[in-house]
N, C-alpha and C positions, 0 to 999 in steps of 0.2 A: 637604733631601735628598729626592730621588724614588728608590723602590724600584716598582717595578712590582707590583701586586697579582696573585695568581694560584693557585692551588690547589696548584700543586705544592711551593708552600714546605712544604705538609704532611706530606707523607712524607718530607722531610727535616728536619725537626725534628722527626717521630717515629723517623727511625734514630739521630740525632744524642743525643737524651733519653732514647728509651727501646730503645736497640737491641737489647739483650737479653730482652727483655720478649715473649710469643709476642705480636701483633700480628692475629693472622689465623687463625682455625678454619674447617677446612672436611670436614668426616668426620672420617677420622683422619690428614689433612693438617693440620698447624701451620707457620709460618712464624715467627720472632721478628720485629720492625722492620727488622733488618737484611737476613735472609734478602730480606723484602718488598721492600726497596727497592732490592735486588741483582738480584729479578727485574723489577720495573719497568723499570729503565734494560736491563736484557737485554732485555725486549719493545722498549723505543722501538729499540734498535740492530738488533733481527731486523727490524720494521717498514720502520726503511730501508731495508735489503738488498732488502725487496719494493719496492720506488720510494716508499714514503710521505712527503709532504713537508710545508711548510706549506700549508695550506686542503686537504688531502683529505682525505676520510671513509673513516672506517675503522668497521664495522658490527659488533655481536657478538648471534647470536642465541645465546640463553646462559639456562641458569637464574640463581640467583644463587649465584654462583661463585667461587673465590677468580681465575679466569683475568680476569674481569670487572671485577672489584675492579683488578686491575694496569694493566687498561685505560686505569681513570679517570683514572691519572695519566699511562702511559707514553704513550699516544694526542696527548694534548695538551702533552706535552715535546718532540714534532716539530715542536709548530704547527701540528701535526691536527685532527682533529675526531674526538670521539669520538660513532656516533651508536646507543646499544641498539636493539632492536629487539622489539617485543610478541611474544611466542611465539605467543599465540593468535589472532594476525591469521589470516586467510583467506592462501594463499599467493600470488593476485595482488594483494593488499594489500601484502603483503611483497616481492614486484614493485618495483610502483607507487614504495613506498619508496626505494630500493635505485635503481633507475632515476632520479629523480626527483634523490637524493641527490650520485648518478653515483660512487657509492661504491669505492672503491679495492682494498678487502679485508673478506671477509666472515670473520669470525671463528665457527665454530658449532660445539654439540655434541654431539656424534654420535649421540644420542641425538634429535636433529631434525632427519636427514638427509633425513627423508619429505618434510617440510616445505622443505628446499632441492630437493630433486629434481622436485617441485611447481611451483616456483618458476623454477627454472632454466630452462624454454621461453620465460617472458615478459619475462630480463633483455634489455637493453640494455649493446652495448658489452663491455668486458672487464675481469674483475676479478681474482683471489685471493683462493681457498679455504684456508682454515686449521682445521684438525681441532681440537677438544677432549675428549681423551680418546678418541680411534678413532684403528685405523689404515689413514693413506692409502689402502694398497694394496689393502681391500676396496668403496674408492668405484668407484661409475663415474664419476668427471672427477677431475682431476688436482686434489690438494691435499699441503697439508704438514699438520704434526702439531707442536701447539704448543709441546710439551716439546724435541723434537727443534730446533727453529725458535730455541728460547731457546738451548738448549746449545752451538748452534755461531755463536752469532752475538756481537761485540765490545758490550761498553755502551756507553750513549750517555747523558749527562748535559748538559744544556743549560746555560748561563749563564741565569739566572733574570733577569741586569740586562739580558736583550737581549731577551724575553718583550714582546711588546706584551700589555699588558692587555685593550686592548679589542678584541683579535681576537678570533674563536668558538672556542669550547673545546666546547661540545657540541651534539646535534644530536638534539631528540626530537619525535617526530610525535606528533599526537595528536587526535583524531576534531574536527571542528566542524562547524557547523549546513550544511556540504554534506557530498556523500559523499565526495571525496576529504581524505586528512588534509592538517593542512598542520606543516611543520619548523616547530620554536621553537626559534632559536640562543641559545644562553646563552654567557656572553664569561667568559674567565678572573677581570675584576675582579666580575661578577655572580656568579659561585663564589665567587670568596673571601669577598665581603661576605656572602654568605645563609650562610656556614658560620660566620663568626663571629656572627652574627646570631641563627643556631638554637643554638651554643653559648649564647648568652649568655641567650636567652629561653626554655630548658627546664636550663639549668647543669648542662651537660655535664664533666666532669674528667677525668683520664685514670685515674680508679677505675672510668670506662665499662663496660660490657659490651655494647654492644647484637645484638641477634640481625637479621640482614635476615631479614625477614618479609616486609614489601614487596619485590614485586618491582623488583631494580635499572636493568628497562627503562625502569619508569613514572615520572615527574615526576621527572626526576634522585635517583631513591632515595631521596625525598623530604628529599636533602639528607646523607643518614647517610653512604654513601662520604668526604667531606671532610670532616666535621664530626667526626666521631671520630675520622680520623686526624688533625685538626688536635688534638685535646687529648692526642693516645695513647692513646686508649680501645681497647679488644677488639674487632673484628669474626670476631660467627661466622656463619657462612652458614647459609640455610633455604632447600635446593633445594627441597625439594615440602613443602608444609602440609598436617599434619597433626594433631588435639590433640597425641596421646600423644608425638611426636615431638619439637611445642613444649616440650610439659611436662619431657620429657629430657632437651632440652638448656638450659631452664632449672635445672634441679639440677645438671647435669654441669658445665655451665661458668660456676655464676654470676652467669646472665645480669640487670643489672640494667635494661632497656631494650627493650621493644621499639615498633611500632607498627604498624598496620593495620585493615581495616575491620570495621566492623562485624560482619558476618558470621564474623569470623576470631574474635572475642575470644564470641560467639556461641556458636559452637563448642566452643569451651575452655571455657567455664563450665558448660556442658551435655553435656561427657564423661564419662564414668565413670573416666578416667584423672588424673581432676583433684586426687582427694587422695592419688596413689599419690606423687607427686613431692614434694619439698623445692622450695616458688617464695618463699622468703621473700626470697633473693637480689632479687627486682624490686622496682624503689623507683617505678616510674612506669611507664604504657602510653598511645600517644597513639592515636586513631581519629581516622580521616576517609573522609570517600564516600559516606556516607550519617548517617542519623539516628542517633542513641545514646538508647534507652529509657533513662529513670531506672532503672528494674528492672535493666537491666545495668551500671548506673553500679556498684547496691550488687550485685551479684551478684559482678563483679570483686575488688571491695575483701573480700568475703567469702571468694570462692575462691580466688583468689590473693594475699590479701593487701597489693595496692597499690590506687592510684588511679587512675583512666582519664578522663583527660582529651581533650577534641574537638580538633582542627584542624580548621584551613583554608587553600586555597593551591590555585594552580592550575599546571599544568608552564610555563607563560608567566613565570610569577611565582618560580620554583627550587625548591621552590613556597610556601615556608611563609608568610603573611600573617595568621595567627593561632592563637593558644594560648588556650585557656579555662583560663585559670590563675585561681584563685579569691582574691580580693582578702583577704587575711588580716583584714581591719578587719571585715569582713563576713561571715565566716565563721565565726561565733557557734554554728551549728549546721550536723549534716549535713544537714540538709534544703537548707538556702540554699547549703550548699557545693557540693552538687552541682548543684543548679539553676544556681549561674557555671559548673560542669567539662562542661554538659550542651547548653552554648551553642554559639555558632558563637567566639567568644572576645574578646578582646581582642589588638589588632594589636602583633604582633610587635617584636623591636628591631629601630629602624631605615625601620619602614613610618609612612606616613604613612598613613591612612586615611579616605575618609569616605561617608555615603550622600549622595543626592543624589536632585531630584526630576529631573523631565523639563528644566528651564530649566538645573539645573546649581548651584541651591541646596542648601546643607545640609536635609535633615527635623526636626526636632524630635526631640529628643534624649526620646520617651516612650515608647520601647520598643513604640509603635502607628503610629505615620509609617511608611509604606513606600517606599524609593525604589534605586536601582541604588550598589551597591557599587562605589567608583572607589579606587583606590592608587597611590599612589608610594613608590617604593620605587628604591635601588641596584641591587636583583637584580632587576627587571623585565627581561623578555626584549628584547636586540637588536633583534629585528625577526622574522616569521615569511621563512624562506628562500625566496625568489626569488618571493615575495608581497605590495611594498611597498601594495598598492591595500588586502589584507588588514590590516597591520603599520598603518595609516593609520586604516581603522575601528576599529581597540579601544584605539590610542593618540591620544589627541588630550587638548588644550589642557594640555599636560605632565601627562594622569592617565591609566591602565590601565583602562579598561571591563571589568571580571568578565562584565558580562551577570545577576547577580548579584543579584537584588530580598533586601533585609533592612530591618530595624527595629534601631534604636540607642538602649538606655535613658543614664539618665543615668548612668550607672558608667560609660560607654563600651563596653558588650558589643553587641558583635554577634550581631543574629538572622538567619539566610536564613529567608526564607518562599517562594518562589517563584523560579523560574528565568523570567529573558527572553529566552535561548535555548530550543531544544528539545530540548536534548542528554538522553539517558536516563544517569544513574548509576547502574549495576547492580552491587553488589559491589564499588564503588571504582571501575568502569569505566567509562569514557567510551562509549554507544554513538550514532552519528548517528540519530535518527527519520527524517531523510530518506533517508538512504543505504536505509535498510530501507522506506521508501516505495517508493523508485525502484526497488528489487525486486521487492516484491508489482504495482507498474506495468506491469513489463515480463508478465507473467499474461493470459492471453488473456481469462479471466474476468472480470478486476477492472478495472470502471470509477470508481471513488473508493477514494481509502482516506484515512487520518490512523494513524499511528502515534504512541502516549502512554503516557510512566510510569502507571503503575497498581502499586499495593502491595504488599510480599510479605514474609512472615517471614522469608525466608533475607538474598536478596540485596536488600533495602529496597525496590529497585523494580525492575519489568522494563519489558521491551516487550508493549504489546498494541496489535493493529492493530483497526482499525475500518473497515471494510471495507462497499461500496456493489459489485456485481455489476451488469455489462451485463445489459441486458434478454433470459432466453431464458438467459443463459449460467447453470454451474451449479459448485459449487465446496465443498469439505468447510474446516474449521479446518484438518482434520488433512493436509490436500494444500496446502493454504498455506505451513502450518509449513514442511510436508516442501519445499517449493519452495524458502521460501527457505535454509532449510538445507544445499541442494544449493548454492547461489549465495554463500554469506558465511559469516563465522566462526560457529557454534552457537551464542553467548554472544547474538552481535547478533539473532538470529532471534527474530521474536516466538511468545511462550509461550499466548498463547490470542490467539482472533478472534472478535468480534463482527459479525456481518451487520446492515445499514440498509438501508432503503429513501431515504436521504437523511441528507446533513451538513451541521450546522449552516455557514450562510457568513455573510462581512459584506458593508456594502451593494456591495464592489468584486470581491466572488465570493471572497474568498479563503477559507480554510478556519477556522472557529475553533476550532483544535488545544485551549486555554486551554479553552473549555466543554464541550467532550469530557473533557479531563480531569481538572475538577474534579468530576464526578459519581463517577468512581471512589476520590477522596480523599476523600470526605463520611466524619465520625469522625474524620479523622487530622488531628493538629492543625498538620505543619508537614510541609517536605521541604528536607532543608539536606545540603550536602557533608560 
């Protein structure tokens, strides 16, 4: 027998199992399973009535939201695509997207109107506007209002046997070593598989609770939309982050789950709001995006009373490619325990893993071999959208190229020490050095530059540009900044500048980015997702 793999079997063996069960918090909106999957099939049936059919994009710029949440599933019961969208892009980035995507219907919440009205000069073609939580009539362009939009429209429930598996179910951009982004389609059987996947490789039940904390634009929500509704776990929403906020709604509802960076659980252990709360509820917290201090490993386990375990994964990938789950046989003491929860981890169910030197050999399994992180996997992405020349360089001889430099001891843990891209992770975020190059470029002043991660307590790393000035011309940090701030999203702009009289090159002129920015990691002993 062939059943077709695909995500949406989940909200229907969550109505089916747990239909009375609330399914979905989101303030002081709750849904039960049923509710949830009454309004699903009302979004995919309002969705037609706007022309959505199979292969078009339907876009939500959205906090995370319970409207979002309904997306993931009802979107790709047409045979849609469903594609989020980063809030904090620049709004010709969000353009760029949108155009690029040739997007059908932009779903957004009113609350980031500025941010469409921004945008709206440089779309291309013609779409539908859908409100969240605003009403139409104070826009200037015509839209509908999403509530309204469900209420008067028939359900639509798909045969799941007629489902091709391997069409695109969704659709996420996300920064690479140029400055335009590029699509990662991920296909309904690559959903299904990475949901059972992540169920099974952090043992998820439907005793869940997890909170989105992550934002549900970035790396498919790093999996949690499908993965909890496939066991009937609890989704409760976390529009805006904040401790006291987290700590909240971890007492109010329970919560035993969440995950996020670095920065996030940073945060929360260094509130003053930290022992006001009941958090005995959380049985695990996963990070990823940057480093994890030991110091915060035990701070966690202190303050909130759980364990904080690493990840890794990339939105290519669904994204999860590994858990630092600490081998029981080994974990004799806290010290070694958390040294395995403090790694880059061990690969997930279902990946296949391994490093690799430059010829395409294994490294030596001694935890001191360096060489690029390659994966196979189910849930590896499709292809990058209408980028086969792309989708060709980082998939080749059946294995996924991370770009990824680590070390692999003999337990099989994975370590990153270095990126072979030049991408900056700031906060969890992807930012291009190049794109932010070809900024400080366009500067009447600036004759060189190189943009490089460089250190930082909050967000693990930022941007700093290094900067070479035409001869005669004359130029502040602080008119730099402000330049390219004017040009890109705030996040991406670099946070200080250093002036040269000259940049390291190699013998073919190119820039050594790599010697530049090992001089500002001198002391720090690693830089990993």
């Amino acid at each position: 027998m062939f059943v077709p793999l695909t995500p949406l079997v989940f909200y229907r063996r969550a109505e089916d199992l747990f239909g009375s069960k609330v399914g979905v918090v989101d303030g002081a909106k709750r849904f039960s399973y049923a509710d949830f999957a009454q309004r699903v099939d009302r979004l995919s049936g309002a969705l037609r009535t706007l022309g959505v059919g199979p292969g078009d994009v339907v876009s939500f710029l959205s906090f995370n939201t319970h409207q979002l949440l309904e997306g993931y599933f009802a979107v790709p019961q047409l045979g849609a695509i469903l594609n989020p969208l980063n809030i904090r892009l620049f709004p010709t980035e969000l353009a760029y997207i949108l155009n690029h995507a040739q997007a059908k219907v932009l779903c957004f919440h009113r609350e980031l109107l500025p941010l469409v009205e921004a945008m709206r000069p440089h779309l291309q073609g013609e779409r539908r506007f859908v409100v969240l939580e605003g009403d139409p009539a104070e826009l200037p362009f015509e839209a509908v209002e999403y509530e309204t939009l469900l209420e008067g429209a028939q359900p639509y429930r798909a045969d799941l046997m007629a489902v091709d598996e391997n069409a695109p179910c969704e659709l996420f951009y996300t920064s690479g070593t140029t400055a335009l982004p590029k699509g990662v389609l991920l296909t309904h059987r690559t959903l299904a598989i990475h949901a059972y996947a992540m169920a099974v490789t952090v043992s998820f039940t439907e005793a869940e609770v997890w909170m989105h904390v992550v934002p549900m634009y970035h790396a498919n929500g790093w999996g949690s939309p499908q993965a909890i509704t496939l066991v009937g776990g609890r989704h409760v929403m976390l529009r805006k982050f904040d401790p006291e906020t987290y700590l909240r709604l971890v007492e109010q509802e329970r919560v035993t789950f969440t995950g996020g960076a670095p920065t996030i659980f940073t945060a929360i252990a260094n509130s003053p709001a930290v022992g006001k709360y009941d958090t005995s509820s959380l049985r695990m917290v996963i990070s990823g995006g940057a480093p994890v201090p030991e110091a915060l490993l035990a701070a966690i386990e202190e303050k909130l009373g759980c364990r904080l375990y690493q990840a890794y994964g990339l939105t290519e990938t669904a994204p999860l490619l590994t858990v630092a789950n600490p081998k029981s046989e080994l974990a004799t003491t806290d010290e070694r325990r958390r040294a395995m929860q403090g790694t880059t981890g061990l690969p997930a169910v279902g990946v296949e893993l391994r490093v690799v030197d430059p010829e395409g050999h294994d490294v030596p399994r001694d935890g001191q071999s360096v060489g690029e992180i390659v994966a196979r996997s189910n849930h590896v992405m499709l292809g990058y959208f209408k980028d086969p020349a792309a989708t060709e360089a980082v998939i080749r001889d059946g294995w996924f190229h991370t770009g990824d430099l680590a070390t692999r001891d003999a337990e099989g843990y994975v370590q990153i020490v270095d990126r072979a891209k030049d991408i900056i992770i700031s906060g969890g975020v992807n930012i291009s050095s190049v794109e932010v190059e070809n900024c400080l470029f366009s500067h009447p002043a600036v004759f060189e530059c190189a943009v490089v991660a460089v250190p930082d307590p909050t967000w693990g790393e930022v941007p700093k540009a290094v900067v070479v000035l035409k001869p005669g011309a004359r130029a502040t940090e602080e008119e730099l900044i402000a330049y390219c701030r004017e040009r890109m999203a705030h996040f991406k702009a670099p946070k200080s500048v250093e002036f040269r009289e000259s940049l390291p090159k190699s013998g073919t002129g190119k820039i050594l980015k790599r010697e530049i920015r090992e001089a500002y990691w001198q002391g720090y002993t690693k830089r990993v997702h």
